[in-house]
Structures are given as structure tokens and as C-alpha cells.
C-alpha positions in Angstrom: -67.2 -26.7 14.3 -67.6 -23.1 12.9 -65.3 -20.7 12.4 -66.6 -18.4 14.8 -66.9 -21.0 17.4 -63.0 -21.7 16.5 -62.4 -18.3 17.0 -64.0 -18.2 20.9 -62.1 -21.0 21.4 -59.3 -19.6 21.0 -59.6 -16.4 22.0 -60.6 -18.1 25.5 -57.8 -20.4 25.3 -55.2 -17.2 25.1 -57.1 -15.3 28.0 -56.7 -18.7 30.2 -53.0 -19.1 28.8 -52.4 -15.4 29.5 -54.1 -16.0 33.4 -51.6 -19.2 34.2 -48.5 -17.2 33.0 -49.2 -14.2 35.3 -49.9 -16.2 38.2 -46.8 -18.6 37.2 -44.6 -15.3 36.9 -46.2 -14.1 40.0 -45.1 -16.9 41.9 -41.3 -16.6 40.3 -40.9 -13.3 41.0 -41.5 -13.6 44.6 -39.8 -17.1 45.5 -36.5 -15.6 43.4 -36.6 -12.0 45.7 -37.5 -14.0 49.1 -36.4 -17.4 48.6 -39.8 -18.5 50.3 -42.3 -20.3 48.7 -45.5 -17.9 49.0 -48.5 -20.1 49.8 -51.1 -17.2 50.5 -50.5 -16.3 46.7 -53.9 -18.7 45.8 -55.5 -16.7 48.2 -55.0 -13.4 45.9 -56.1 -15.1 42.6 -58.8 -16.4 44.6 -59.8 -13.0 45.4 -59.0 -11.8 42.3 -60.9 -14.2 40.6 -64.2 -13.4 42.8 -63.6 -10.0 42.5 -64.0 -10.2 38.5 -66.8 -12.1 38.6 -68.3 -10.0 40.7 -67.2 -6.7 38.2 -69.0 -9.1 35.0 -72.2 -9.7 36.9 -72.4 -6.0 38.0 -72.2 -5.5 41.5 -69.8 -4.4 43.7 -67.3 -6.9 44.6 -66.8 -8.2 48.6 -63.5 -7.3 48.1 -63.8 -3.5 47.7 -63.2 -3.2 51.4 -60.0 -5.0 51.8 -58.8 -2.9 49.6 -60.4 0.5 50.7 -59.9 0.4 54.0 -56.0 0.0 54.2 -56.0 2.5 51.9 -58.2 5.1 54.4 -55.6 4.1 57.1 -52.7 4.9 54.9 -54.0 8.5 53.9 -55.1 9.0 57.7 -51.3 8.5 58.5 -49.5 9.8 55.6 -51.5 13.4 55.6 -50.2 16.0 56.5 -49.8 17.4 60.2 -51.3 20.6 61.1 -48.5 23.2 61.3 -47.6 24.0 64.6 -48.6 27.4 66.2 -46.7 30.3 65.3 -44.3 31.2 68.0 -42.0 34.4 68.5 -38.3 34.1 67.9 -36.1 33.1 70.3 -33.8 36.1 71.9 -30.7 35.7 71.9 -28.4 35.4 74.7 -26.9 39.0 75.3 -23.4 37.4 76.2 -23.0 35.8 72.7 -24.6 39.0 71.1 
């Protein structure tokens, strides 16, 4: 074995180390806040994982619009109403004048 091919392997061996300790703190985090055991949480590395593989072959990922169209929907409902029409003031009552 080369150096260089010592060096890959360990560079990959950090990047997989790195992945297992995110997902490992990921599920911490969450069973210590909820107290439930978050099952659905392969289902986002899954997605995660396709989505970067996805992002290394060039293409657009699947995924884009899971995560683009919540996001419409949220802008759609957090903009800004139009202001209301301009009306005149009240008049006040001439017995509390």
C-alpha cells in the first residue's frame, strides 16, 4: 500500500466516521428533547444520501421539490397582506365631544 492510497483511506474513513456521528447525534438530540424514539430519521439520511449523489453526478436531485414546495407555501402564507383601503376617520360622538 502507497502512501497516497493510505492517505484516501483515511481521508474516507474520517468523512464516513464524521457521517455516523452526525446521524448518531441526530438521533440523541431528538430522543433526549421528545423522549420518542424517531424512526422516520433513516428516511432523512436516506434522502440526504440520494440527494448527494445526485449533487456528485450533476443533476438536479428528486428531492429539490420536497423541499421547494413547502417552502412556496410558507412564503405564500407568511407575505404580507395588502393594506386595507384607506378609510376616513371616524367622527366622534358630539355628546362625548
Amino acid at each position: 500500500m502507497t502512501p497516497e492510497i493510505a492517505l484516501l483511506l483515511a481521508q474516507d474513513g474520517i468523512s464516513t466516521g464524521a457521517i455516523y456521528v452526525l446521524v448518531a447525534l441526530g438521533l440523541v438530540l431528538i430522543f433526549l428533547v421528545t423522549r420518542v424514539i424517531f424512526v422516520p430519521f433513516g428516511d432523512v439520511v436516506g434522502y440526504a444520501a440520494l440527494t448527494l449523489a445526485a449533487l456528485q453526478l450533476k443533476q438536479t436531485p428528486g428531492t429539490v421539490w420536497l423541499v421547494l414546495s413547502p417552502a412556496a407555501l410558507a412564503t405564500a402564507m407568511e407575505s404580507p397582506s395588502p393594506a386595507p383601503p384607506a378609510t376616513a376617520p371616524a367622527k366622534r360622538c358630539p355628546a362625548f365631544a
